[in-house]
C-alpha positions as a Markdown table, in Angstrom:
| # | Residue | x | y | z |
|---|---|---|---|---|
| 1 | Unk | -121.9 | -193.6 | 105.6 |
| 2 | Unk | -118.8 | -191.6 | 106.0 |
| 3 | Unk | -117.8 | -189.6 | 103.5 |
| 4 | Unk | -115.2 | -190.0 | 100.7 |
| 5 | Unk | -113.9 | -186.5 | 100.8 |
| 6 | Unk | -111.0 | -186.4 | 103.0 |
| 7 | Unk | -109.0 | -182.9 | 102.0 |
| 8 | Unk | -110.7 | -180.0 | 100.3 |
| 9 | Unk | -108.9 | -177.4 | 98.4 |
| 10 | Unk | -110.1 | -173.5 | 98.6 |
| 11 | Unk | -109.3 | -170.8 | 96.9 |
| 12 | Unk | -110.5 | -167.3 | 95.4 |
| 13 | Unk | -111.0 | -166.1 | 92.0 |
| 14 | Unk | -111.8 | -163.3 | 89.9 |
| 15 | Unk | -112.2 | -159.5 | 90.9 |
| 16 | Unk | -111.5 | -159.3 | 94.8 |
| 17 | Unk | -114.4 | -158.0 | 97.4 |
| 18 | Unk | -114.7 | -157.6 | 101.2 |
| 19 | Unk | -115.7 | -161.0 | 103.2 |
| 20 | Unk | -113.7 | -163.2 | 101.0 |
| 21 | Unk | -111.1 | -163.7 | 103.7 |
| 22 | Unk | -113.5 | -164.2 | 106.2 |
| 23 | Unk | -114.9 | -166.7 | 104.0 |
| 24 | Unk | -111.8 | -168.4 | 103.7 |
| 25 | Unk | -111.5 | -168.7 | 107.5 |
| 26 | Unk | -114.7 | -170.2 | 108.0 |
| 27 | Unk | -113.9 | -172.9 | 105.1 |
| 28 | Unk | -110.5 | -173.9 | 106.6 |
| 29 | Unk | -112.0 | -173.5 | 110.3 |
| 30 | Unk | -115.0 | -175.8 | 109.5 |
| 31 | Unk | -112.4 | -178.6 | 108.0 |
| 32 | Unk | -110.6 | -178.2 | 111.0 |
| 33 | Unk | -113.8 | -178.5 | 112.9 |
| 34 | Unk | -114.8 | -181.8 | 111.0 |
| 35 | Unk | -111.4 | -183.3 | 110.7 |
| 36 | Unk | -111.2 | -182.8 | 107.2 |
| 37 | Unk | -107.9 | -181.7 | 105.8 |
| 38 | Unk | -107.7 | -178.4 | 103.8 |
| 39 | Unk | -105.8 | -176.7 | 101.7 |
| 40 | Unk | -105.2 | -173.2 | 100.1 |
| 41 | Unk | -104.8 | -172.4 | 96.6 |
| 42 | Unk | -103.1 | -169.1 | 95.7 |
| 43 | Unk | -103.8 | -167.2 | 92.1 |
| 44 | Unk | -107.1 | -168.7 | 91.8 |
| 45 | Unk | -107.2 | -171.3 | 88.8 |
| 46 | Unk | -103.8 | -170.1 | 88.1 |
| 47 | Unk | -102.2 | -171.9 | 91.3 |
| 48 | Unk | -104.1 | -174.6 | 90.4 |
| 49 | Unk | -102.6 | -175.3 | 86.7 |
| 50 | Unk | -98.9 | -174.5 | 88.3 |
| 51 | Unk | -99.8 | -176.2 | 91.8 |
| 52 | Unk | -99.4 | -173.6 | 93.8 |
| 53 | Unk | -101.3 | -175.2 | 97.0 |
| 54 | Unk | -100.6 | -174.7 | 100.5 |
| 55 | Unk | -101.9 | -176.8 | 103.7 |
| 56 | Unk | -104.2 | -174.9 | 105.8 |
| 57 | Unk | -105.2 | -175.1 | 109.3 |
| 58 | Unk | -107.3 | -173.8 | 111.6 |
| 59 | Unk | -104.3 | -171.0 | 112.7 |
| 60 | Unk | -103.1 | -170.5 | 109.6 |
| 61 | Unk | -106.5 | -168.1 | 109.3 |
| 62 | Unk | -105.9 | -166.1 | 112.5 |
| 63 | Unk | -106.7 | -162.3 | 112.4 |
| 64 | Unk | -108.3 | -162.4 | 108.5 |
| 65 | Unk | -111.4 | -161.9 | 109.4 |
| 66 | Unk | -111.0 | -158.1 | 109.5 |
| 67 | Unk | -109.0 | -158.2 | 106.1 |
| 68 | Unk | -110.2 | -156.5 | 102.8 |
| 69 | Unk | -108.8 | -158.3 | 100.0 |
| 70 | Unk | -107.8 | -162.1 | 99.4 |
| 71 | Unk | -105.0 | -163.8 | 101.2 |
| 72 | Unk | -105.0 | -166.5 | 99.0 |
| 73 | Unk | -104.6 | -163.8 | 95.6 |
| 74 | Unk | -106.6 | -163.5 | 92.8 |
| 75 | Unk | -105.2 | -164.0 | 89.3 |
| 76 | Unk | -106.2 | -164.6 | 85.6 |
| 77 | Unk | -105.6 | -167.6 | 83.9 |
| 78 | Unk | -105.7 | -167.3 | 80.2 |
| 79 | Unk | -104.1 | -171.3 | 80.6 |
| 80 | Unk | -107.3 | -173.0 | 82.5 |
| 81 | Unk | -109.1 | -171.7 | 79.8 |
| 82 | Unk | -107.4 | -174.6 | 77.6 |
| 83 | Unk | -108.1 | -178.3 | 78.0 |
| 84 | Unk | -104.9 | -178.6 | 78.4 |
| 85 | Unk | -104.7 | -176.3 | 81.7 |
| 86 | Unk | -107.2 | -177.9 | 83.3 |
| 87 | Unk | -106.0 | -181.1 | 82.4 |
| 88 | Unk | -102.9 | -180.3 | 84.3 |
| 89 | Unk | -105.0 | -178.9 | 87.0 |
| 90 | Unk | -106.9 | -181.7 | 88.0 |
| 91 | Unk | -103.5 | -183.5 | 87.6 |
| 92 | Unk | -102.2 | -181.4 | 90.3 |
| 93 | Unk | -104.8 | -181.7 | 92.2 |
| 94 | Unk | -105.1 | -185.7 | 91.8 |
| 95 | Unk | -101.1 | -186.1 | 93.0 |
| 96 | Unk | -101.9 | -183.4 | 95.8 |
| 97 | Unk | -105.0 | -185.8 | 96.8 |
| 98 | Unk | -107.3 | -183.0 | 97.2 |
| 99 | Unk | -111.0 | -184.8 | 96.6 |
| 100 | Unk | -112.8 | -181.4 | 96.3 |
| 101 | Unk | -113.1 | -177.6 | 96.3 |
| 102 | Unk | -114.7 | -174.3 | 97.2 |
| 103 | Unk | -114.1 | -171.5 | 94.6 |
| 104 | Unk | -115.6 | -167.9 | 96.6 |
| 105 | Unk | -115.9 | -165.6 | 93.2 |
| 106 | Unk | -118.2 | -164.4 | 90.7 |
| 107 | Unk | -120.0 | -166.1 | 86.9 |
| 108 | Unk | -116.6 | -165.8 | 85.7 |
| 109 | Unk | -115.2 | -168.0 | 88.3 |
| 110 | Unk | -118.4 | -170.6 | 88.7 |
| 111 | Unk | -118.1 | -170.9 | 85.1 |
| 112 | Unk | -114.7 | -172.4 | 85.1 |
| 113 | Unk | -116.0 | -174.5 | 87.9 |
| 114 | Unk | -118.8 | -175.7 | 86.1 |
| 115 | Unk | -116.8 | -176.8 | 82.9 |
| 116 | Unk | -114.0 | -178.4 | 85.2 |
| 117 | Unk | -117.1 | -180.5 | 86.8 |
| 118 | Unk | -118.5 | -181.6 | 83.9 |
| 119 | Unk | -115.3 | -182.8 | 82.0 |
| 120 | Unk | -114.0 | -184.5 | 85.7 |
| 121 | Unk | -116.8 | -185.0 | 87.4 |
| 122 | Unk | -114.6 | -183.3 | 90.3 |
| 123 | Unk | -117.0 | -182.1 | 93.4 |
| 124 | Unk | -116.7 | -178.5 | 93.7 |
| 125 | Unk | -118.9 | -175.9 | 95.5 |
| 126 | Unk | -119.1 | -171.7 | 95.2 |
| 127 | Unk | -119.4 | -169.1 | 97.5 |
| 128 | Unk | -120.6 | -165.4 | 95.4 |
| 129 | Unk | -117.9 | -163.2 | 96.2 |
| 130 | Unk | -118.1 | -160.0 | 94.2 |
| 131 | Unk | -119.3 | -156.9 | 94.9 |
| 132 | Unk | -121.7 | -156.1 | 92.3 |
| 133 | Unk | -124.2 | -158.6 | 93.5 |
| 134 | Unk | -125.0 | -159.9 | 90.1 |
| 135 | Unk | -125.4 | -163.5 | 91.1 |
| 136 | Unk | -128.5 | -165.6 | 90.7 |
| 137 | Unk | -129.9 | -167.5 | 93.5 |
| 138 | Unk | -128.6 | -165.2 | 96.6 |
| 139 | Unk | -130.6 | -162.0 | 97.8 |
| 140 | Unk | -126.9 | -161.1 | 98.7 |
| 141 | Unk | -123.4 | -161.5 | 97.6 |
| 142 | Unk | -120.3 | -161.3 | 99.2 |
| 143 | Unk | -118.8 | -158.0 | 99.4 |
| 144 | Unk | -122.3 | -156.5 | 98.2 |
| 145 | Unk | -122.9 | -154.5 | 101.7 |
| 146 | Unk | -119.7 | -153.1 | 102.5 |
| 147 | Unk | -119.0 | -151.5 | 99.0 |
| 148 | Unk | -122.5 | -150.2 | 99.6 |
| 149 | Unk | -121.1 | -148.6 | 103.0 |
| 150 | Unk | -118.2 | -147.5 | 101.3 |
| 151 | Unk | -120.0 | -145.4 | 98.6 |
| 152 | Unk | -122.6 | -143.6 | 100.7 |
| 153 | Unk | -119.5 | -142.6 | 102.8 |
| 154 | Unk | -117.3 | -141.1 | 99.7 |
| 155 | Unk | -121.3 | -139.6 | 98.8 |
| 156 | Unk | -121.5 | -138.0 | 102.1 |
| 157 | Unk | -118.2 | -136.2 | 101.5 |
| 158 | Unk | -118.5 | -135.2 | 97.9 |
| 159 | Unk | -122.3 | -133.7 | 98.9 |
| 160 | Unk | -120.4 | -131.6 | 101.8 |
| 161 | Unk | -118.3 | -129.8 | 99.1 |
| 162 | Unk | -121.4 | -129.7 | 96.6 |
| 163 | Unk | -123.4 | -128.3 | 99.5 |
| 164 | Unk | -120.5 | -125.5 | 100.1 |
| 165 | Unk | -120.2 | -124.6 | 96.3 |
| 166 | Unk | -123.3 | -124.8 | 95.2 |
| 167 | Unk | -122.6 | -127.3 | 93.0 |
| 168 | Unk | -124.2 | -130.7 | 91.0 |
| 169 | Unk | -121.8 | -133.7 | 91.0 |
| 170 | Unk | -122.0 | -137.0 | 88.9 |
| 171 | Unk | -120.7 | -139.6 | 90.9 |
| 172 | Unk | -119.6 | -143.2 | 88.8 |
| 173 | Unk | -119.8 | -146.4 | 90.8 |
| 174 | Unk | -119.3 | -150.1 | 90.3 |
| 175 | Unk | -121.8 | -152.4 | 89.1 |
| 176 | Unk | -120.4 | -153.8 | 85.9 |
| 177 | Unk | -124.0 | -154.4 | 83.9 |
| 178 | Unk | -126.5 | -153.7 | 86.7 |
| 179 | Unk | -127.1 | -151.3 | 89.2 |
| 180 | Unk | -127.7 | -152.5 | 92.6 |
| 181 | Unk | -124.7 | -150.4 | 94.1 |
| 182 | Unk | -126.2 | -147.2 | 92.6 |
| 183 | Unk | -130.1 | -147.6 | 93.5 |
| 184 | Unk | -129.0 | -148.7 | 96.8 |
| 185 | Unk | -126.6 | -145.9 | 97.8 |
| 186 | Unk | -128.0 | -143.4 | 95.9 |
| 187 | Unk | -131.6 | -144.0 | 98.3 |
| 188 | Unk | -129.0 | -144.3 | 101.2 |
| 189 | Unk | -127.4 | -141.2 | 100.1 |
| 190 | Unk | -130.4 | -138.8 | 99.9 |
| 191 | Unk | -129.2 | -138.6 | 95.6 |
| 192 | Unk | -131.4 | -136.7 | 93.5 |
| 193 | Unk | -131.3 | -139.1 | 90.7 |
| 194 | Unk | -130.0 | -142.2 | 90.2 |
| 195 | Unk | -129.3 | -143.8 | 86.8 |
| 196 | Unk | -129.1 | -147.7 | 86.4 |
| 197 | Unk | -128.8 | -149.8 | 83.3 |
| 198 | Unk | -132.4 | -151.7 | 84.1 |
| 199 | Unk | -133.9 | -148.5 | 84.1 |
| 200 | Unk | -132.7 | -145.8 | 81.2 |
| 201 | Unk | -134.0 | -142.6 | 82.3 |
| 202 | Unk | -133.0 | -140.4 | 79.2 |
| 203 | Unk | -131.2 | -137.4 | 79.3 |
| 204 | Unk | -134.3 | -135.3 | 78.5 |
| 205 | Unk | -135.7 | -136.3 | 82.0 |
| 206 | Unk | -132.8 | -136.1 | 83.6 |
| 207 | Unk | -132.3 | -132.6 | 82.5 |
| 208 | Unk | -136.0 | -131.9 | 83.8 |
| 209 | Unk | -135.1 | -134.0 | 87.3 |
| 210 | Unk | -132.4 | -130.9 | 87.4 |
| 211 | Unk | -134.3 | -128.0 | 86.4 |
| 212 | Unk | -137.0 | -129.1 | 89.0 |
| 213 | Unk | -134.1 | -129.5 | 92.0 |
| 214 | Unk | -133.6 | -126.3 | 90.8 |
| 215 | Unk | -136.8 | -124.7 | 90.8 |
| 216 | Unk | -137.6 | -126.2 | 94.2 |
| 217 | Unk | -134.8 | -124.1 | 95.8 |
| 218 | Unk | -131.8 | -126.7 | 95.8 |
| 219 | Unk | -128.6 | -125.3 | 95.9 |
| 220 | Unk | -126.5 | -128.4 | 95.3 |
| 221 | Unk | -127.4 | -132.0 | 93.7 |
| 222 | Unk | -126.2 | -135.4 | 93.8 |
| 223 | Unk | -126.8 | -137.8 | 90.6 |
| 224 | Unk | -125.2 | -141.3 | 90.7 |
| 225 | Unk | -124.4 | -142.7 | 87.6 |
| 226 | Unk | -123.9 | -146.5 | 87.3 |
| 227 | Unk | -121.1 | -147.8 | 85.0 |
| 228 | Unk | -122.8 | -149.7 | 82.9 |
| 229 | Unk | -125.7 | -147.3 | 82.6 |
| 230 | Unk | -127.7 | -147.0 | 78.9 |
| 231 | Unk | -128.5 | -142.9 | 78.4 |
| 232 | Unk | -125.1 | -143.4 | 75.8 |
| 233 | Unk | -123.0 | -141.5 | 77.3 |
| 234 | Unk | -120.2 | -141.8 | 80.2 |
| 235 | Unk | -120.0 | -139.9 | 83.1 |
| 236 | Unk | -118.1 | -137.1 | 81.4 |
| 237 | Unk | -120.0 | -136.8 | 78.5 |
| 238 | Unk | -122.9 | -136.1 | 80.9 |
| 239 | Unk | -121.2 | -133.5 | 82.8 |
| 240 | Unk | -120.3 | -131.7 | 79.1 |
| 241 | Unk | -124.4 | -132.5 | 78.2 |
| 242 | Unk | -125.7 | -130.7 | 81.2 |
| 243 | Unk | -123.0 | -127.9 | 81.3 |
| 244 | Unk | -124.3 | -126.9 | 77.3 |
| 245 | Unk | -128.3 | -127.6 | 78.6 |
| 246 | Unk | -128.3 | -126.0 | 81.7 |
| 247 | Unk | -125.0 | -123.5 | 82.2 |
| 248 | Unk | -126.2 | -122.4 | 85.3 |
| 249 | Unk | -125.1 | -125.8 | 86.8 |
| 250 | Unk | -121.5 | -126.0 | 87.9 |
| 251 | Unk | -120.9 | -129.5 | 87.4 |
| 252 | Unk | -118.0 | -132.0 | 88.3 |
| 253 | Unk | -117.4 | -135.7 | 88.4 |
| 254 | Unk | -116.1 | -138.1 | 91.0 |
| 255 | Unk | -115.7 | -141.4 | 89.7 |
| 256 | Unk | -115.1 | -143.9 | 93.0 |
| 257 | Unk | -113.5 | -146.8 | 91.1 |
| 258 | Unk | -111.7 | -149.4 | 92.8 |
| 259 | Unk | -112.1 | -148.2 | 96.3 |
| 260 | Unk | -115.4 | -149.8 | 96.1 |
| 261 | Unk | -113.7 | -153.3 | 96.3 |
| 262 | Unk | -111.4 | -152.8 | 99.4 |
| 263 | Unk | -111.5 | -151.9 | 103.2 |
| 264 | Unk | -112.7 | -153.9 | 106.0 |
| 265 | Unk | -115.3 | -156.0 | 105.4 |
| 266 | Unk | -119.1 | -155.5 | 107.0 |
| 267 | Unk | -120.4 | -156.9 | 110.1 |
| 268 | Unk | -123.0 | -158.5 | 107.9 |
| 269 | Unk | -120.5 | -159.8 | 105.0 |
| 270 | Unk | -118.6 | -160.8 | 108.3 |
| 271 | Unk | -121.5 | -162.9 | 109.2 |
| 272 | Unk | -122.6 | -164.5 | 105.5 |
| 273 | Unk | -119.4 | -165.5 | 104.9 |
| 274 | Unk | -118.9 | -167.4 | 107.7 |
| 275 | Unk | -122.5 | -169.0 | 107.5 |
| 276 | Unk | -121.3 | -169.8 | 103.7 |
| 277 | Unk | -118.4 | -171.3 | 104.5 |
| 278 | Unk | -119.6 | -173.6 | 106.7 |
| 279 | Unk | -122.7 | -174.8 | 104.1 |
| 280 | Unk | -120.0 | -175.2 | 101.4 |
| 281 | Unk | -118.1 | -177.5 | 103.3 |
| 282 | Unk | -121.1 | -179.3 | 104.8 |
| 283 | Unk | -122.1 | -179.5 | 101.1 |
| 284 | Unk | -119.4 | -181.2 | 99.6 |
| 285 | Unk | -119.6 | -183.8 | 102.6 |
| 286 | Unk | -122.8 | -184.6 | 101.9 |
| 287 | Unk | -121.8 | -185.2 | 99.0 |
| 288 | Unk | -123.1 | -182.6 | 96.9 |
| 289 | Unk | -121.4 | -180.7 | 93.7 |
| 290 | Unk | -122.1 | -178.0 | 91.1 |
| 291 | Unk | -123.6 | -176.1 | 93.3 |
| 292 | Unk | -123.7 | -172.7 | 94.8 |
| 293 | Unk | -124.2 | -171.5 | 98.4 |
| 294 | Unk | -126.5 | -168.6 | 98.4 |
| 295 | Unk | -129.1 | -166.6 | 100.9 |
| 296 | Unk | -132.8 | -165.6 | 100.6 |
| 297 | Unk | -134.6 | -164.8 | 103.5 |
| 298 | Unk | -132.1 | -165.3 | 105.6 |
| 299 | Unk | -131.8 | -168.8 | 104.5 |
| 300 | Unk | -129.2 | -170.8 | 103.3 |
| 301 | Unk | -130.0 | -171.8 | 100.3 |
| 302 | Unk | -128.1 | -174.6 | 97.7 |
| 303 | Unk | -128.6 | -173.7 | 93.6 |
| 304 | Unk | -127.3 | -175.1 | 90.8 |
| 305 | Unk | -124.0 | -173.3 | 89.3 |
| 306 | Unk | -124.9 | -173.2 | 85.6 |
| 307 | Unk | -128.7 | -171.7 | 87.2 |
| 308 | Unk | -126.3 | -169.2 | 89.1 |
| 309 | Unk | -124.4 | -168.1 | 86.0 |
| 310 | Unk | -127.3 | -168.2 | 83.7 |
| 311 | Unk | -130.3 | -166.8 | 85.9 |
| 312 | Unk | -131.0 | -162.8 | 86.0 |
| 313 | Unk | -130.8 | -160.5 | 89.0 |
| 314 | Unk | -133.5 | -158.5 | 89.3 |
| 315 | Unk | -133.9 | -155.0 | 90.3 |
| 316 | Unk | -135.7 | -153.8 | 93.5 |
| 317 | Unk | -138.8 | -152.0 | 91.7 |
| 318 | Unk | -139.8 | -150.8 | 95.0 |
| 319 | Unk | -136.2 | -149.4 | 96.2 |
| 320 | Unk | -136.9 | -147.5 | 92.1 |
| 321 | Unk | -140.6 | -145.9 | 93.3 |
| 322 | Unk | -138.8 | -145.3 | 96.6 |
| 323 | Unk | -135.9 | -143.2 | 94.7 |
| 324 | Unk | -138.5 | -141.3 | 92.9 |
| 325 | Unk | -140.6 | -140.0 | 95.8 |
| 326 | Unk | -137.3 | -139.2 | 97.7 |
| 327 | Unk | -136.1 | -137.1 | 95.1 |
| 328 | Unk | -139.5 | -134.7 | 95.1 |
């Protein structure tokens, strides 16, 4: 039976990470592919309430591939968070005859997906773009492996001028409320210690972890310290803690920040966004909705969107054991 969607509306939403313009591409390329009309929504939810659409075709995505960022913007929308918003944004999209879309974003986005579905039954499909990686129901998301590669580059630097000086750096990155970035760099990065909400190490042992480096003949150390990590204090009250425990550290801190987000995107985000793309699309043709395209073992794999925003990432225990043999 053919199928009733014949134009599909894309768009991103939420914090910005590397791959989402190549997962753009592949959506619009794959309607092009299937004859299916597309277009491109700019501001995310915002373009939608104000109509702010744009028809996409298979050139109109020449030469993103390569592109940190979002063509298509990113926005907040303070109005789709009203009925009255997403009234007038299913209205827009009604006289625009769009019959579906693919949001590429993180919970914050698939939750406003998942409410818009439920009160208008509207077929809609996500891609996990964000580069935390904090999404259930994918091993990976998008923009997860090239903020990794970004980080263990800026670590590389930074331990150069530790190495020369003789000094221990804290170094903040990313992660919002979990800490795959910093496990995963820090073990990629050769850190000394690594501290991660999931796992709170306590300043006592980090101060041990030091004295030990120490001890052992190490001239310069590297701790990476996740944001949203639970010893109680920032990355600056650390530095202050050790200077007063152990003065004959000379500490300083490097706190990444948003160059984490941007830069070109990984061959392997490359890759899983355009495998992504295509599944959303396919999805939504087969008539599917509320759901979320995500990867395990290498597999595409379809889950629910309220599973994806509800459902807990978990930590790689071994990548932790791993950290803590590394470290001797």
């Amino acid at each position: 039976m053919a199928s009733k969607i014949k134009k599909i509306a894309v768009f991103t939403s939420g914090g910005d990470s590397p791959g989402m313009n190549a997962a753009i591409r592949s959506v619009v390329r794959t309607c092009a592919y299937l004859k299916v009309e597309c277009v491109g929504i700019y501001r995310g939810y915002e373009g939608m309430v104000e109509g702010d659409f744009k028809p996409m075709d298979a050139r109109s995505v020449n030469n993103i591939i390569n592109k940190g960022g979002t063509i298509l913007k990113s926005a907040r929308s303070d109005s789709f968070r009203t009925p009255e918003g997403r009234k007038q944004a299913y209205d827009n999209l009604v006289a625009n005859n769009i019959d579906a879309f693919v949001v590429i974003g993180g919970d914050g986005s698939f939750t406003g997906a998942m409410i818009f579905n439920k009160e208008y039954d509207f077929p809609v499909i996500g891609i996990p773009g964000t580069i935390d990686n904090d999404i259930f129901g994918t091993t990976y998301t998008l923009g997860f492996d090239t903020a990794l590669n970004t980080v263990v580059d800026a670590i590389d630097k930074i331990r150069d001028t530790a190495s020369s000086h003789n000094r221990l750096f804290f170094v903040e990155v990313m992660g919002r409320d979990v800490g795959h970035i910093a496990l995963n760099a820090g073990v990629g990065a050769g850190a000394e210690e690594i501290l991660i909400p999931e796992e709170n190490l306590g300043l006592e042992r980090l101060l041990e972890s030091l004295k030990r480096s120490k001890k052992s003949g190490k001239s310069s150390s590297i701790v990476i310290v996740a944001e949203g990590d639970k010893t109680g204090k920032n990355v600056f009250e650390l530095k202050e803690y050790v200077e007063e425990n152990l003065p004959i550290y000379d500490v300083r801190v490097s706190v990444l920040g948003h160059m984490q987000r941007g830069g070109t995107p990984s061959c392997f985000d490359r890759v899983l966004a355009s495998r992504m793309g295509v599944r959303a699309v396919e999805a939504l043709l087969e008539g599917k909705s509320s759901l979320m395209v995500g990867i395990q073992d290498n597999k595409l794999i379809l889950t629910p969107i309220e599973q994806a925003i509800k459902g807990h990432t978990k930590i790689d225990k071994e990548l932790i054991r791993v950290s803590d043999i590394m470290s001797t």
